[in-house]
BASEVEX-946505 format. One record per residue (C-alpha): x, y, z. Coordinates in pm, whole numbers, plus 50000, padded with zeros to 5 digits. Example, Ala and Ser with C-alpha at 12.3 -4.5 7.8 and 13.67 -1.06 7.14 Angstrom:
NODE      c1      c2      c3
NODE   51230   49550   50780
NODE   51367   49894   50714
***
This chain:
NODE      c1      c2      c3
NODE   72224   31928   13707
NODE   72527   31970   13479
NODE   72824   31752   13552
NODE   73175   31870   13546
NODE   73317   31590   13453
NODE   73288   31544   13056
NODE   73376   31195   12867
NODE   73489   31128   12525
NODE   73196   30984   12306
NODE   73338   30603   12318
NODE   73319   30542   12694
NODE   73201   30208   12817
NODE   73185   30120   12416
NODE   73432   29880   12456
NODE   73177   29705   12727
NODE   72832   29790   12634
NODE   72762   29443   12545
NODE   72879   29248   12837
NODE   72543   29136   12972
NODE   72593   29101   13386
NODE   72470   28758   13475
NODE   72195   28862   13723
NODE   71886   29118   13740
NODE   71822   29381   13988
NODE   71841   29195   14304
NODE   72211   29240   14290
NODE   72201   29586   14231
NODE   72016   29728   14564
NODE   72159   29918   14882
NODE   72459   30079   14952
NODE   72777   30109   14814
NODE   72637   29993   14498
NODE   72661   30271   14290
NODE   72630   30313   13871
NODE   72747   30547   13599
NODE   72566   30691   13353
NODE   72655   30798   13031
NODE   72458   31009   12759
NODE   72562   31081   12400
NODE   72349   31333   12379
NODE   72390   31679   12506
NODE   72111   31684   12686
NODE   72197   31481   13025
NODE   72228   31589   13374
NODE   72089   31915   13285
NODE   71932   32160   13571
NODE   71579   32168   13491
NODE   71526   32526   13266
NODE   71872   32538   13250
NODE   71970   32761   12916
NODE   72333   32589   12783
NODE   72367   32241   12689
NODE   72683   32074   12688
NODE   72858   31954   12379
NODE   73027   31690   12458
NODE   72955   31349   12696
NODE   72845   31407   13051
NODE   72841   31107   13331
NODE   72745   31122   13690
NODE   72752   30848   13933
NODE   72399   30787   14157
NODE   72313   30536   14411
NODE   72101   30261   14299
NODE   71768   30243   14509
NODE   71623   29980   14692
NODE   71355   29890   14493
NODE   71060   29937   14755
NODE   71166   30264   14784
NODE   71120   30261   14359
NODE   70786   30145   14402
NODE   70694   30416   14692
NODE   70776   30663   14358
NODE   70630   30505   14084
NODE   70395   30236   14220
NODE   70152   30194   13883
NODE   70420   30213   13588
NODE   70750   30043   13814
NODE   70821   29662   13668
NODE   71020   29356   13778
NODE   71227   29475   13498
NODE   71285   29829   13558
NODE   71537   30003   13872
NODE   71573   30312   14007
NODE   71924   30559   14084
NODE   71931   30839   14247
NODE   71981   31035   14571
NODE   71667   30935   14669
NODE   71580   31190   14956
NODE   71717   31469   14860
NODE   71768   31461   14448
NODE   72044   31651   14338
NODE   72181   31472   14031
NODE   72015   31200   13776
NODE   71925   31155   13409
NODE   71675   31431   13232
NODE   71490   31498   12966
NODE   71673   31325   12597
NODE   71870   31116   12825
NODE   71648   30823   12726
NODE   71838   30485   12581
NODE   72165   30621   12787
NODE   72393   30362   12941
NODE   72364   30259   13328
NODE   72717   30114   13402
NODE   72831   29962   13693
NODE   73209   29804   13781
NODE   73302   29875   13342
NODE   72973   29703   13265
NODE   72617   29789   13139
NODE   72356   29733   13361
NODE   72095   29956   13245
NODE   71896   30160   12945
NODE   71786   30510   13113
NODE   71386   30448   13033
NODE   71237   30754   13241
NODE   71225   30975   13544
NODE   71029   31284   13726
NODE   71182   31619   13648
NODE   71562   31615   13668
NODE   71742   31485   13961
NODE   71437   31569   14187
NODE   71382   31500   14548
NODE   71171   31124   14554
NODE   71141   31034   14187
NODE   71478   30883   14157
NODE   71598   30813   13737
NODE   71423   30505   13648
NODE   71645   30240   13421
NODE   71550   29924   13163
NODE   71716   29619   13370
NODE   71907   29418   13105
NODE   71960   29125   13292
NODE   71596   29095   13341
NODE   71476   28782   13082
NODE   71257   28986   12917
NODE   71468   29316   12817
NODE   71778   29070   12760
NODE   71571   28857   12504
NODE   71448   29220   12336
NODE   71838   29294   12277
NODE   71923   28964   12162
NODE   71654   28919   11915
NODE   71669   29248   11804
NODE   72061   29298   11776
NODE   72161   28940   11753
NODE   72413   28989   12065
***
């Protein structure tokens, strides 16, 4: 789905490498809520959809409770993985090139968009890299030395 609302390319720069100080657990249920935000021009596209935007599209999506995750994508879902998305009825979410986008939630980076079903559709919510979960956080930090 294509977002109205474009960004310059340097949002959430200034806070991309705040780690937040728990994993997933703190994310789930209502009104928790997170931003994404794709360089490329390729996110939040309507599936077949024939333009691509230019310039830096975000949307804001509902985290999902993480059994509902699981209902979705039961044999590739890890401890170190959520899910965003109107889960029900789909609508808006990440799509395809919108991998290694930043999840951001309260000016912070919670997230790495890792995959998803389709684009924004009904029960397969976008799926996200947790990186306050040990493992992705020590992946970062021995790999970017932040």
């Amino acid at each position: 789905m294509t977002v109205d609302r474009p960004q310059s390319d340097d949002v959430a720069a200034s806070e991309a490498y705040r780690y937040p100080s728990s994993s997933n657990s703190d994310l789930i249920g209502p009104p928790h809520f997170i931003t994404c935000y794709e360089k490329y021009p390729y996110l939040f596209q309507q599936q077949g959809a024939s333009s691509i935007p230019d310039r830096l599209m975000d949307v804001r999506i509902p985290v999902v409770e993480y059994w509902k995750c699981v209902l979705s994508y039961a044999t590739v879902l890890t401890d170190n993985m959520f899910c965003a998305g109107n889960f029900f009825l789909g609508g808006q979410g990440t799509c395809q090139g919108d991998s290694g986008g930043a999840a951001v939630q309260d000016g912070q980076a919670v997230g790495i968009v890792s995959f998803g079903r389709g684009c924004g559709q009904p029960l397969s919510p976008s799926v996200f890299a947790d990186i306050a979960a040990p493992e992705i956080r020590d992946f970062i930090t021995k790999h970017t030395g932040l």
